[in-house]
C-alpha positions in Angstrom: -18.1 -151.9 -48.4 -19.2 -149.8 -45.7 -20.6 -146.1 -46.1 -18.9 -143.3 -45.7 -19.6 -141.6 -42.4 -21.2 -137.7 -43.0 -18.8 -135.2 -42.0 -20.2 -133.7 -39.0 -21.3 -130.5 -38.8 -19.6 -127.5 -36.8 -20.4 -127.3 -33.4 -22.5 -124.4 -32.9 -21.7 -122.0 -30.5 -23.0 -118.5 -29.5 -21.6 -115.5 -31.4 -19.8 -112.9 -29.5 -18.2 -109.4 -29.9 -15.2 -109.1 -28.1 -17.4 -105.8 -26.2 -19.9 -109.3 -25.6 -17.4 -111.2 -23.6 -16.3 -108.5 -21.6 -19.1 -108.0 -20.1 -19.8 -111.9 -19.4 -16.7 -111.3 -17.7 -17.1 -108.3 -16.0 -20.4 -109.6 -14.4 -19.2 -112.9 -13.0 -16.3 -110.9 -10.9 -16.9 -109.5 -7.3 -17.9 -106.1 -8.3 -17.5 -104.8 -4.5 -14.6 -104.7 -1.9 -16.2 -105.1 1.2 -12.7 -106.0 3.2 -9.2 -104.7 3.1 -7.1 -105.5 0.9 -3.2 -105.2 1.1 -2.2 -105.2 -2.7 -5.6 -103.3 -3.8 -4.3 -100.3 -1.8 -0.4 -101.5 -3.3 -2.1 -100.8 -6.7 -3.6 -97.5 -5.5 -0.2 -96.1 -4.6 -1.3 -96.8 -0.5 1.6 -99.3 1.3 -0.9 -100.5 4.2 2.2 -102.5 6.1 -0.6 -102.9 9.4 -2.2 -105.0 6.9 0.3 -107.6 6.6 2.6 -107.1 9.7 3.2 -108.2 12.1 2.8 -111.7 10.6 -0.3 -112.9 11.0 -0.2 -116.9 12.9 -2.5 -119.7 13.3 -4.2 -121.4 16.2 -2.0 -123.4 18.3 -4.5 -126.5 17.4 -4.5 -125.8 13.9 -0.7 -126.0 14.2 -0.6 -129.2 16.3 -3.3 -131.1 13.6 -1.1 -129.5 10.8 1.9 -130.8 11.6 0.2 -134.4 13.0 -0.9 -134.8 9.2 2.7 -133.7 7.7 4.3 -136.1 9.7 2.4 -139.0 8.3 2.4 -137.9 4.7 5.9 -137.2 4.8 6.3 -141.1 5.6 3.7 -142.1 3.1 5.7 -139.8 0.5 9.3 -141.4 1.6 7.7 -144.8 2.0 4.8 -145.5 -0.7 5.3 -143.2 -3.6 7.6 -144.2 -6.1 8.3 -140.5 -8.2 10.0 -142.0 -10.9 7.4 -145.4 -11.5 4.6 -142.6 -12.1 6.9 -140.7 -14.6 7.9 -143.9 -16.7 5.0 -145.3 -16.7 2.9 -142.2 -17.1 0.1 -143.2 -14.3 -0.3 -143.4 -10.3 -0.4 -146.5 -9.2 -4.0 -147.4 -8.0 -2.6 -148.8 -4.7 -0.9 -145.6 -3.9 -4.3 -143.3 -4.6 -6.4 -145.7 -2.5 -3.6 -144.9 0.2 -4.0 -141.1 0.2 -7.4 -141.9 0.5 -7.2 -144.1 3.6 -4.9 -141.0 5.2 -7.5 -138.4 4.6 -5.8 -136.6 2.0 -8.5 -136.0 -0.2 -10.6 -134.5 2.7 -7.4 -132.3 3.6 -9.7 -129.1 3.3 -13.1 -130.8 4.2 -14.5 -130.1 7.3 -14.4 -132.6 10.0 -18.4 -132.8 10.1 -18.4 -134.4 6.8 -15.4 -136.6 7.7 -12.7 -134.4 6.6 -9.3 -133.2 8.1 -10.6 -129.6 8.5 -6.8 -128.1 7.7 -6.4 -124.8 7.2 -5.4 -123.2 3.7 -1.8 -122.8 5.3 -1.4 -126.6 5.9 -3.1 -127.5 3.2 -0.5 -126.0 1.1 2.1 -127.1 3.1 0.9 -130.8 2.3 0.6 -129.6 -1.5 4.0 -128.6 -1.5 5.5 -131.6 0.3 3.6 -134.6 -2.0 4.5 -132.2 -5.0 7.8 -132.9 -4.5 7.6 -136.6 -4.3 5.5 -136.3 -7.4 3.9 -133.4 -8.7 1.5 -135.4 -10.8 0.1 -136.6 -7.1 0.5 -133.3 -6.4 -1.5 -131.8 -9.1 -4.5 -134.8 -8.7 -5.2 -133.8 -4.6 -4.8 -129.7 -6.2 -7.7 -130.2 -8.5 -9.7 -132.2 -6.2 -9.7 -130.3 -4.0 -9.0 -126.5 -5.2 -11.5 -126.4 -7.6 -13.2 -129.3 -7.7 -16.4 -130.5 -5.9 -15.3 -129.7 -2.2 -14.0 -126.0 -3.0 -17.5 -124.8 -4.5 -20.0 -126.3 -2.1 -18.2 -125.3 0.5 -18.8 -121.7 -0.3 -22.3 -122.2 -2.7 -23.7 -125.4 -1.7 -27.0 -126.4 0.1 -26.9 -128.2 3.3 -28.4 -131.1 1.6 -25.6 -130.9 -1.2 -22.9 -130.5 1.7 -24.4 -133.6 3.3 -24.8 -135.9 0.1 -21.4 -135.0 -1.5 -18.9 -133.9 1.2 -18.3 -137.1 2.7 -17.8 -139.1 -0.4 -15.4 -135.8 -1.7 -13.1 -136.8 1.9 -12.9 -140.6 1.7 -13.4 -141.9 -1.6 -14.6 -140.2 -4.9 -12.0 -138.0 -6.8 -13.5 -134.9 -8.4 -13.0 -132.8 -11.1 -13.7 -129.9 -12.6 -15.0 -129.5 -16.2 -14.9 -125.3 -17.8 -13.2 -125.8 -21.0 -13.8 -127.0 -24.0 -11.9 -127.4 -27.6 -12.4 -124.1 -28.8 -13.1 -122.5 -25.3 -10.4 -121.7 -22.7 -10.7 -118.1 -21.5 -13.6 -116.9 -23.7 -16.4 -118.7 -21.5 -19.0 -116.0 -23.5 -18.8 -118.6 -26.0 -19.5 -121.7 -24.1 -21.4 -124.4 -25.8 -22.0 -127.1 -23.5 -25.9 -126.5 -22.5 -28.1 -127.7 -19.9 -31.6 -127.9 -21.2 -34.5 -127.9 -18.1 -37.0 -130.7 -18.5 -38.7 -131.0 -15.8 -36.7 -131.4 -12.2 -33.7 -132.2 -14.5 -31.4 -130.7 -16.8 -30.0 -132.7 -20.0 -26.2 -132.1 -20.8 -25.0 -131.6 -24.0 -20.9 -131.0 -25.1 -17.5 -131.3 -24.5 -14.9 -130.6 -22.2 -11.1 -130.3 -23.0 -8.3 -131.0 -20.3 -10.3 -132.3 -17.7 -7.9 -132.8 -15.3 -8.6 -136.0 -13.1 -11.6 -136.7 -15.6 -10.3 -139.9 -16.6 -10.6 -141.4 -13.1 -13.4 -138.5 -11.3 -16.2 -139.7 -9.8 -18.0 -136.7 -9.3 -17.7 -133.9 -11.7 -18.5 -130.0 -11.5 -19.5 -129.1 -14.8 -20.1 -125.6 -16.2 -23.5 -125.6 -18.8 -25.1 -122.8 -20.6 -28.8 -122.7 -19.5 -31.0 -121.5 -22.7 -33.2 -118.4 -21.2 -37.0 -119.3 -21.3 -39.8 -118.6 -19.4 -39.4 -119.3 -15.7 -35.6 -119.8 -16.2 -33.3 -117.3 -16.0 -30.4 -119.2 -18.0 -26.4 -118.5 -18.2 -23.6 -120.3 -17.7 -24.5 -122.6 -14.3 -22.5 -125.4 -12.2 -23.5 -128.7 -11.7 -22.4 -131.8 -9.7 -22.5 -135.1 -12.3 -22.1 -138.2 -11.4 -19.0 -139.4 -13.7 -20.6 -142.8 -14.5 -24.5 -141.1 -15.4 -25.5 -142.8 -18.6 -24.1 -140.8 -21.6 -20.8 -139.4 -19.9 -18.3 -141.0 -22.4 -14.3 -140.1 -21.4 -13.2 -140.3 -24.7 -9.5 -139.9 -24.3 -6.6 -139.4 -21.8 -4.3 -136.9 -23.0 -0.4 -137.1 -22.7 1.7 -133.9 -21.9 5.5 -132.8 -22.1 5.2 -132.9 -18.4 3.1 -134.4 -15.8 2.6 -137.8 -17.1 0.9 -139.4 -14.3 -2.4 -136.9 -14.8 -5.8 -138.5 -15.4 -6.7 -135.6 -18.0 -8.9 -136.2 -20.5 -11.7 -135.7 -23.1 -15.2 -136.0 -21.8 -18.4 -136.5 -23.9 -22.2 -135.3 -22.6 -24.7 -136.7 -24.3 -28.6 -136.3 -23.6 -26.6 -136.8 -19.6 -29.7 -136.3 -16.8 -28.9 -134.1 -14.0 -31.4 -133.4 -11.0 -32.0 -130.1 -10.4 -31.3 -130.4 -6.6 -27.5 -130.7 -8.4 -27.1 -127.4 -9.8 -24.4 -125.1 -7.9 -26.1 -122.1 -7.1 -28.5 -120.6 -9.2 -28.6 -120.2 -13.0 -26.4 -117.8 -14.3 -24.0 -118.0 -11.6 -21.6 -120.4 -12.8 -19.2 -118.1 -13.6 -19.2 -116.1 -10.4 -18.7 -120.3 -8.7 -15.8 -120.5 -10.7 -14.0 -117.2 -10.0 -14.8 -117.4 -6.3 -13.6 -120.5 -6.5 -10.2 -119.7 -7.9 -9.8 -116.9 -5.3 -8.0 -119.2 -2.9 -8.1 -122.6 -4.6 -5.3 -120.8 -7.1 -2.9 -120.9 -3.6 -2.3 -124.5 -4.2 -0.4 -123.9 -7.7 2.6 -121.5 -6.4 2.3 -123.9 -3.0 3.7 -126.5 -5.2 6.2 -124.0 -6.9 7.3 -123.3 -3.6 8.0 -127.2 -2.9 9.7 -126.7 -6.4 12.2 -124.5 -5.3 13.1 -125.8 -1.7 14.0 -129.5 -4.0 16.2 -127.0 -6.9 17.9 -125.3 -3.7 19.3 -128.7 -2.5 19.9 -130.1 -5.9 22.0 -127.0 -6.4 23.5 -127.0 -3.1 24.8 -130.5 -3.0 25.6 -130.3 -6.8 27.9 -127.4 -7.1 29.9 -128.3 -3.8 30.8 -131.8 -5.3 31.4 -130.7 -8.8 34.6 -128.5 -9.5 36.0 -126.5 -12.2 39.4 -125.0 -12.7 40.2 -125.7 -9.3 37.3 -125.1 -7.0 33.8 -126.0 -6.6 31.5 -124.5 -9.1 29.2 -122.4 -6.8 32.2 -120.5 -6.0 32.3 -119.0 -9.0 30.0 -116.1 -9.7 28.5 -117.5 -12.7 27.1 -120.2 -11.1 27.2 -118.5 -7.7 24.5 -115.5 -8.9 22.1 -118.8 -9.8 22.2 -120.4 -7.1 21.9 -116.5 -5.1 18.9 -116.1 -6.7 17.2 -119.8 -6.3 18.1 -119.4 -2.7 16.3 -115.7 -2.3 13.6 -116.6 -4.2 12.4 -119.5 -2.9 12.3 -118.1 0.3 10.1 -115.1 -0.9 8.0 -117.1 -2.7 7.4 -119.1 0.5 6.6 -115.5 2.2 3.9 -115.2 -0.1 2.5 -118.2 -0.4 2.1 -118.6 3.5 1.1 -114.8 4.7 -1.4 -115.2 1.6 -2.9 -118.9 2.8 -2.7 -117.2 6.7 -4.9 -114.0 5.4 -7.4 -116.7 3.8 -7.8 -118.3 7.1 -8.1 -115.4 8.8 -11.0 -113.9 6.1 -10.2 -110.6 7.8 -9.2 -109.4 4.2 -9.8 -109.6 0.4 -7.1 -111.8 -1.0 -8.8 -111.9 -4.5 -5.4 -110.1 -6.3 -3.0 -111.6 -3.7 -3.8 -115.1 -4.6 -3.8 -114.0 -7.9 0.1 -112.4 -7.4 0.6 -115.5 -5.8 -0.3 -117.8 -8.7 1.1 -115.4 -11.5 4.7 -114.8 -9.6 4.8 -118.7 -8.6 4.4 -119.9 -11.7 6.9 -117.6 -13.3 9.7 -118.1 -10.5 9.8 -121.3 -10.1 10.0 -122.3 -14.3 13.1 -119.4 -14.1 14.4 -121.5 -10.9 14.0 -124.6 -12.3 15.5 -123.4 -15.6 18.6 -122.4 -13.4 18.8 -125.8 -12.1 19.5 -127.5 -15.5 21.8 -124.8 -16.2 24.4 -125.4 -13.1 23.5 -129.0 -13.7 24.9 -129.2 -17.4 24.6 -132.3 -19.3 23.4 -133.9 -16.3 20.6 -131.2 -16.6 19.3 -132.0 -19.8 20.0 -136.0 -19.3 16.6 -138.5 -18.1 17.1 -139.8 -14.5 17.0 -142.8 -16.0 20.0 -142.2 -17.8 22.0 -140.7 -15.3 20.6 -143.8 -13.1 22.3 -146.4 -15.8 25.6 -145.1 -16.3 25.8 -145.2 -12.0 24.8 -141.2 -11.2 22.8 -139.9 -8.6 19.4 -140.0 -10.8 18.2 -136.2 -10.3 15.4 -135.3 -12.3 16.3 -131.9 -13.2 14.9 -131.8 -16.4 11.3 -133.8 -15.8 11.3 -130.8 -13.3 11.2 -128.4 -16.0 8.9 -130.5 -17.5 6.4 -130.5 -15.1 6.3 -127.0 -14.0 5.9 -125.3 -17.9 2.2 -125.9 -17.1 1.8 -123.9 -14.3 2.3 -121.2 -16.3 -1.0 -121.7 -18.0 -2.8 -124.1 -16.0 -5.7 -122.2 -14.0 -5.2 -119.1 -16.0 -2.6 -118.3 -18.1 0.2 -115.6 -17.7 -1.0 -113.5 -19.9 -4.6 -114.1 -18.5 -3.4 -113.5 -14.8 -2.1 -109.8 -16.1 -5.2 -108.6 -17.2 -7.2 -110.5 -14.5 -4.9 -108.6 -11.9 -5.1 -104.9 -14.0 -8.8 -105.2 -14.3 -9.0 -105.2 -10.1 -5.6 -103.1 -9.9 -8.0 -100.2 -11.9 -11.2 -101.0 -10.1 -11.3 -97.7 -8.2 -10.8 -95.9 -11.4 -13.2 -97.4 -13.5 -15.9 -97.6 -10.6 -15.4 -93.3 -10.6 -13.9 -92.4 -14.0 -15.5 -95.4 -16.2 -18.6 -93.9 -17.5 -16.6 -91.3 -19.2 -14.8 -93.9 -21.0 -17.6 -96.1 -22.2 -18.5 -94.9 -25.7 -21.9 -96.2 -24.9 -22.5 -93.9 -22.0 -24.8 -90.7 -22.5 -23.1 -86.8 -22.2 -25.2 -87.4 -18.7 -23.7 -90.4 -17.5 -20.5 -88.7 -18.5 -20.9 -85.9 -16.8 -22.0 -87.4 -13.4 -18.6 -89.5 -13.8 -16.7 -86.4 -14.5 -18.3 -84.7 -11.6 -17.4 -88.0 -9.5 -13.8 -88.1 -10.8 -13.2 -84.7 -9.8 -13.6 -85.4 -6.4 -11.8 -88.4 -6.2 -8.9 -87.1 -7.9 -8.4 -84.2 -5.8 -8.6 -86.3 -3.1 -6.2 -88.8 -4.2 -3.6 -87.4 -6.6 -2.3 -85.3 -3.9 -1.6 -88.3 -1.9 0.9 -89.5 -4.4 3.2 -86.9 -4.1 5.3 -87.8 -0.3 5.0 -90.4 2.0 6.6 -92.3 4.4 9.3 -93.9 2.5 10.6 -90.9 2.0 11.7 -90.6 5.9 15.3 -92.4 6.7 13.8 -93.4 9.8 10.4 -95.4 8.5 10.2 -99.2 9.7 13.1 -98.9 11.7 11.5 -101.9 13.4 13.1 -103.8 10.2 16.8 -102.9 11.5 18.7 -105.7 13.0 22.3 -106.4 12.1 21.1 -106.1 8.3 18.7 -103.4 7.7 15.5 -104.2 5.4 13.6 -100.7 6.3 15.4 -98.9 3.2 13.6 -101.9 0.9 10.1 -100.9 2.7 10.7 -97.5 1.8 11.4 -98.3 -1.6 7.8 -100.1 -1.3 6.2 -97.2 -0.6 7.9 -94.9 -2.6 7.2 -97.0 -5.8 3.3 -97.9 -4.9 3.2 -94.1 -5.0 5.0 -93.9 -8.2 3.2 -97.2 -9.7 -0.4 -95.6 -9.3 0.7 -92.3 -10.8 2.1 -93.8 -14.1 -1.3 -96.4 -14.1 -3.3 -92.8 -13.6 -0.8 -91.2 -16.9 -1.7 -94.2 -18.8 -5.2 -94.1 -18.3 -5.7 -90.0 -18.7 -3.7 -90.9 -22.1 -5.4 -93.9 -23.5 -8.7 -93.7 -22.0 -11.2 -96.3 -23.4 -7.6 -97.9 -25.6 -6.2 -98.6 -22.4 -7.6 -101.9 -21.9 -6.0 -102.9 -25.7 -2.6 -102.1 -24.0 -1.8 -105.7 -22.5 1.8 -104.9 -23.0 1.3 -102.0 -20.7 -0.8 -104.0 -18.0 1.3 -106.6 -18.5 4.4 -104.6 -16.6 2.1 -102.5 -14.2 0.9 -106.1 -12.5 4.3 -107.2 -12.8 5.6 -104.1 -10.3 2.9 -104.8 -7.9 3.7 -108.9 -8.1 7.5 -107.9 -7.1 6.4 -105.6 -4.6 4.1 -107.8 -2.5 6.7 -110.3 -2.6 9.4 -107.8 -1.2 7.1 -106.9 1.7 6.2 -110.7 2.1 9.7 -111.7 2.4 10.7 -108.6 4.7 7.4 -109.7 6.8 8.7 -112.9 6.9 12.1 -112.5 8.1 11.0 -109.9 10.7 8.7 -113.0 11.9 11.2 -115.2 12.1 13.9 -113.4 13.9 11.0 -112.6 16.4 10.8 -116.7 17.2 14.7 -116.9 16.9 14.0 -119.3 13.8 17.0 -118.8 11.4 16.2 -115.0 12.0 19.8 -113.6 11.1 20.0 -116.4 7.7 16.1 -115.1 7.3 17.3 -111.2 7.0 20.2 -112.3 4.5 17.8 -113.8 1.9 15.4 -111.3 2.1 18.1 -108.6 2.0 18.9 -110.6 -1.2 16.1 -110.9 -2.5 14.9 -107.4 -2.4 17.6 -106.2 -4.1 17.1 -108.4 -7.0 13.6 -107.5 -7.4 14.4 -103.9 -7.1 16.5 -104.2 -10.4 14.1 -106.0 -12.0 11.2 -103.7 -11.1 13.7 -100.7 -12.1 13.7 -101.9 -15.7 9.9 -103.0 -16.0 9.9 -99.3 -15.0 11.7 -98.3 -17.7 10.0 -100.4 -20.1 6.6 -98.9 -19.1 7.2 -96.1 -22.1 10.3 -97.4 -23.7 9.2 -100.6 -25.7 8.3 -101.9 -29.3 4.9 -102.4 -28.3 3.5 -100.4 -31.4 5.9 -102.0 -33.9 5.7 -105.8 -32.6 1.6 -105.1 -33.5 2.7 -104.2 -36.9 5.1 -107.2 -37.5 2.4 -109.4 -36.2 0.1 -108.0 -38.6 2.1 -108.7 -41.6 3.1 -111.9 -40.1 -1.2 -113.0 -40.1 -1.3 -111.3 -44.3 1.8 -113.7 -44.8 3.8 -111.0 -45.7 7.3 -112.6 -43.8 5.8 -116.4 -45.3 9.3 -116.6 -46.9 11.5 -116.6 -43.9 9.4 -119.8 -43.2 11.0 -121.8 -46.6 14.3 -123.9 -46.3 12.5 -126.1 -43.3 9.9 -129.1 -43.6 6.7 -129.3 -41.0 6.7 -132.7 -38.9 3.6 -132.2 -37.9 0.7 -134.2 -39.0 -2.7 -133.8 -40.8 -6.3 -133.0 -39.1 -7.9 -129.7 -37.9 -6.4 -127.3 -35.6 -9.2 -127.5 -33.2 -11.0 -131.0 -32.9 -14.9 -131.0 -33.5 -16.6 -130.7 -30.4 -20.4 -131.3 -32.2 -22.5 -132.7 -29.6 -24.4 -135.8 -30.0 -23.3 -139.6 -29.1 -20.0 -141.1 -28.6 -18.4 -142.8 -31.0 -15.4 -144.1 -29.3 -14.6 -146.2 -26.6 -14.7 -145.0 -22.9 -11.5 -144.7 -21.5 -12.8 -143.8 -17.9 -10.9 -145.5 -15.1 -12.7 -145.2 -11.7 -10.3 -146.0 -8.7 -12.2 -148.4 -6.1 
């Protein structure tokens, strides 16, 4: 009879305050703004339009190479991937990966020195967006390749010899990943555990990663590691490249999801894993400044695809509701369905507006795109779930039933509801919601904090807080009084926006609310002070505002573009027309709900719900779910299981 294995002991990980892991987090952001940026000064209660219009464009060649590469991947998507064979059998085929690679598309953002495509961000995401739509499990393997894996931090923090090693195996043939969380770490990274002890010209790995997406079949990884401080090493959280098959990388699982079925995502296991020092990302400490930077535009490529998301609802919608009629005439032409359909139309198209004037102004690098890339990914995600939750709706039945099913009984096999599937995740993938909102108020308040913030900090001496009052002052008087009138306040402002259907009065409103929005984010903070960031609900609706703002001057940029080529212009006006009057309702009652909410007593009930207070409104059901720990152990040392990598040659 065998012997009873030791249970293992708990992982240990560093101990933090919550004040702790702030501050990790507040030192790996960009602390300074040295370029404009368009939904900064939103925030700020400034509507810089000569920011954003007219539209900025790309290079003629960039165009001509962008569209060379669409056209072929468009005919690889209609001719080689099979959408539905990666859903039922929950894996791309090998043959159709070694294709993408053989077409460049996993150099799409490489440059063409290292034997990349050299696209720019806009086409990039324009290719995102259209293999998305044949499968957004393809979709979501080129994102994290190539987004935030190896390519996207070299390019801005690696060596020349690190460029040159990596770069052209990154374009033609290794996938990457990349490898932050872990079981009981997602957006805490103060408490990594994974370390990177220095021996030597190496560093040894130790730990776990959770949900490492394309880890089951990477073959370069970028791995975040906590360096221990000691003498001639300054230590923190650092990035390395590992090569996926270095002795003691174990992939220990492949996870399976509601959605997404074809992703290689997985468990992966360090143990006593070499890595030269010549591999480490930057220098210690800086891993996660790499990671944020990263994100700044690699988070573009997540609404991209919510954007190829929408265009696919908008034609399922269209051709569904003129075929299928009720009492008499075709659904869409009655105003239940009709509004859904209004509003998949409109917002498609302004989610388009933001995702491509926000992938031009990263091209361009003329301006800080860190919080519109972040409205970008938090007003994607959020859309496109409501768009595609719309979809099922007008679809019915037929919503909720498999394509497969629909396919056996002899209908059209629309995946409506895999769709819904597959985009839940974006809503947490790269940064939750509810992570985006305080991401997004924490740069939305910068200017405050960077004048006012000392007299805040309960740590701050009565001279620190009287320098900052001092510096307050002045910045106050300067600023408040630009709140008061401004230009959307003038019938005739943006008249250039008039043609046929007039969008100047919904750039007025723009500016009128930026005003109002940075005078109720200066109340809240002149009444909660050092409790304001506690008040996520608050925050919360604040970033929410700005998001629907910079999508209403997107969309009106847009269509003032458009009608300028004579490209749909007239259609172009409609939908943004449309469009801006939906989000000016819904802006109106995040307004409202700014001071009017049960904020203070939802904190109560969810403190009785925690004591067990309510633990009787849970009786009468029966739990179906099974035994083991909430949170697996993640204690380094060897693998015990088998390795489940699967590297594509």
């Amino acid at each position: 009879m065998s012997a009873v294995p030791e249970t293992p002991a708990a992982p240990s990980r560093p101990t933090v305050t919550e004040r702790e892991a702030r501050q990790v987090a507040e030192a790996a952001r960009e602390q300074d703004w040295r370029k404009p940026s368009f939904a900064k000064e939103l925030f700020l209660g400034r509507f810089r339009l000569d920011l954003i219009h007219p539209h900025p464009l790309p290079d003629d060649e960039d165009v001509r190479r962008g569209e060379d590469f669409l056209a072929k991947l468009r005919d690889f998507c209609e001719t080689r991937i099979d959408g539905a064979a990666v859903e039922r059998e929950a894996r791309i085929p090998d043959e159709v990966i070694d294709g993408l690679k053989e077409l460049g598309a996993l150099g799409m953002k490489i440059d063409t020195k290292y034997g990349g495509l050299g696209l720019t961000q806009v086409y990039y995401n324009k290719a995102l967006a259209l293999v998305g739509s044949a499968s957004p499990a393809i979709g979501a393997l080129l994102s994290a390749h190539q987004s935030i894996g190896v390519p996207q931090p070299l390019k801005i923090f690696g060596t020349r010899e690190q460029k040159e090693t990596f770069l052209p195996r990154c374009a033609r043939t290794d996938i990457s990943a990349f490898l932050l969380t872990e079981p009981d770490v997602g957006s805490d990274p103060a408490r990594l555990a994974t370390t990177a002890v220095p021996e030597g010209d190496e560093y040894v790995l130790d730990g776990v990663k959770l949900w490492t997406t394309n880890g089951v079949v990477a073959d370069l990884l970028v791995v975040m590691a906590r360096v221990p401080e000691s003498e001639g090493h300054r230590g923190g959280i650092t990035a390395f490249v590992v090569e996926a098959d270095s002795e003691g990388v174990t992939v220990e699982n492949r996870n399976a999801f509601m959605g997404l079925r074809g992703l290689e995502n997985g468990v992966t296991r360090f143990h006593r894993v070499r890595v030269p020092a010549s591999h480490r990302i930057g220098e210690e400490g800086q891993g996660l400044k790499i990671a944020l930077t990263t994100l700044n535009t690699g988070r573009l490529s997540l609404p991209a695809m919510c954007v190829g998301a929408g265009k696919w609802c908008l034609k399922i919608a269209r051709e569904w509701s003129a075929e299928r009629e009720q009492w008499g005439k075709p659904v869409a032409l009655h105003e239940a369905v009709g509004s859904k359909i209004a509003f998949i139309a409109a917002t498609t198209f302004a989610l388009e507006a933001v995702v491509d004037l926000s992938s031009q102004m990263a091209d361009e690098d003329r301006n800080d795109i860190r919080i519109e890339a972040a409205l970008a990914k938090l007003y994607g995600s959020e859309m496109a779930w409501l768009m595609a939750d719309e979809l099922v709706q007008i679809r019915g039945g037929r919503g909720f039933e498999t394509a497969e099913s629909l396919r056996a009984r002899g209908e059209r096999a629309v995946p409506a509801e895999q769709m819904l599937r597959d985009l839940r995740i974006n809503r947490i993938f790269e940064g939750s919601t509810e992570i985006m909102h305080l991401l997004i108020a924490r740069e939305a308040v910068d200017a405050h904090l960077s004048v006012a913030g000392d007299l805040i900090d309960p740590d701050k001496s009565l001279g620190d807080k009287a320098r900052a009052g001092a510096s307050a002052g002045a910045f106050y008087a300067r600023w408040l009084p630009k709140l008061v009138a401004g230009p959307g306040q003038l019938p005739g402002t943006y008249g250039e926006f008039k043609h046929g259907i007039d969008l100047s009065p919904h750039l007025r409103y723009v500016e009128r609310t930026s005003r109002k929005l940075a005078r109720s984010t200066f109340y809240a903070m002149s009444r909660w002070q050092g409790r304001m960031e506690t008040k996520q609900g608050f925050l919360g609706r604040i970033v929410d505002i700005g998001a629907e703002l910079f999508a209403m001057s997107a969309a009106c940029v847009r269509a003032e573009l458009l009608r300028g080529r004579g490209d749909h212009g007239r259609e172009a006006y409609q939908l943004a027309d449309a469009f801006c009057r939906q989000a000016r309702l819904r802006v109106e009652e995040l307004f409202g709900r700014l001071w009017s909410n049960t904020d203070d007593l939802d904190r109560k009930v969810v403190k009785n719900v925690l004591t067990g207070s309510y633990a009787w409104l849970e009786e009468g059901v029966v739990d179906p779910s099974g035994d083991g720990p909430w949170i697996a152990d993640a204690t380094p040392g060897p693998s015990t299981r088998e390795n489940v990598r699967r590297p594509i040659r």
